[in-house]
C-alpha positions in Angstrom: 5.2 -26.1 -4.9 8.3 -24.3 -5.7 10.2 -24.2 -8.9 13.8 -25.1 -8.3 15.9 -23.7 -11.2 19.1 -25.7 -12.1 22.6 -24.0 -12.0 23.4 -25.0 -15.0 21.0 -24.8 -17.6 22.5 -27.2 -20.4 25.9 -27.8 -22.2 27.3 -28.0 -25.3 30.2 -30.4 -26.6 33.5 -29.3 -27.7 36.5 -30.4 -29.7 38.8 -32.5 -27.2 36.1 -34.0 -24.9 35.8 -30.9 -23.2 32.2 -28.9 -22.8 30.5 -25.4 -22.8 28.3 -25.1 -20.3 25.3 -22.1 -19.6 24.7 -21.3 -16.4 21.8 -19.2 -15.0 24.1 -16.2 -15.1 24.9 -14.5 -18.2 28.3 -13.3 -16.8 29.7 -16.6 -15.3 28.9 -18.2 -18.6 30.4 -15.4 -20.3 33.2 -15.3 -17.8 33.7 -19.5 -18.8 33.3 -19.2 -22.0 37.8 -17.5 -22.1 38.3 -16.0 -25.1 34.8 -16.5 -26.6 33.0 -14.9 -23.6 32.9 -11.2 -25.2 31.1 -12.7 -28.5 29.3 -14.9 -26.5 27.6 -12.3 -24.5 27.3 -9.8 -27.5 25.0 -12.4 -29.1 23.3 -13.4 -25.9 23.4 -9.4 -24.0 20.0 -8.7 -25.9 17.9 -11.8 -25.1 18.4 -11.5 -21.9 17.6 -7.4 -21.9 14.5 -8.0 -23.5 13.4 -11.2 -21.7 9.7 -10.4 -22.2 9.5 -9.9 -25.7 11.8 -12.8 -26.0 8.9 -14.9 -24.3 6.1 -12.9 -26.2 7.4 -14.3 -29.4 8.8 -17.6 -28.7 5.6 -18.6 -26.7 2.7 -16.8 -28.5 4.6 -16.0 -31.7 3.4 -12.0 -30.8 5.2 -9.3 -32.4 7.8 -8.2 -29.8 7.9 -4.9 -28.8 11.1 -4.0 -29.7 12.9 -5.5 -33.4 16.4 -5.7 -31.4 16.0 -9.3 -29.8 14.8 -11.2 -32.3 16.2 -9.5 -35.3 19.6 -8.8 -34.0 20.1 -12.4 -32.3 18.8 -13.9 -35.9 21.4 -11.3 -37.6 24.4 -12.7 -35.4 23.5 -16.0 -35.2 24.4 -16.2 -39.1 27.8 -14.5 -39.0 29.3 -17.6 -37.6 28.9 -19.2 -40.3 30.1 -16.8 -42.9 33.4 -16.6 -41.8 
């Protein structure tokens, strides 16, 4: 059996009817993304650095090895919002 991943991963909504999408490849989402690439790939650059830890945690809740994914992503992830 082989495991067939999608090009696209999912997509998001926007104002206007248009949509974000994620593709497999941090820089051709980035690259989409215009003017919010750069901030899009600050927040997402880590995750995908540390995949393994990222999957450590999210799948066995284990402490990652390194702080930066988790804590970092969970640090951005609120600056949105406080703007």
């Amino acid at each position: 059996m082989d495991l067939i991943t999608p090009e696209i991963s999912f997509g998001s909504p926007l104002d206007g009817g248009r949509a974000a999408l994620a593709y497999k490849s941090l820089d051709r989402t980035a690259g989409e993304l215009g003017q919010d690439g750069p901030a899009y790939r600050r927040l997402m650059e880590p995750l995908v650095r540390h995949i393994d830890d990222v999957m450590d945690f999210t799948q066995n809740q284990a402490p990652p090895h390194s702080q930066e994914p988790v804590g970092g992503c969970g640090l951005r992830a609120t600056d949105p919002g406080t703007r």
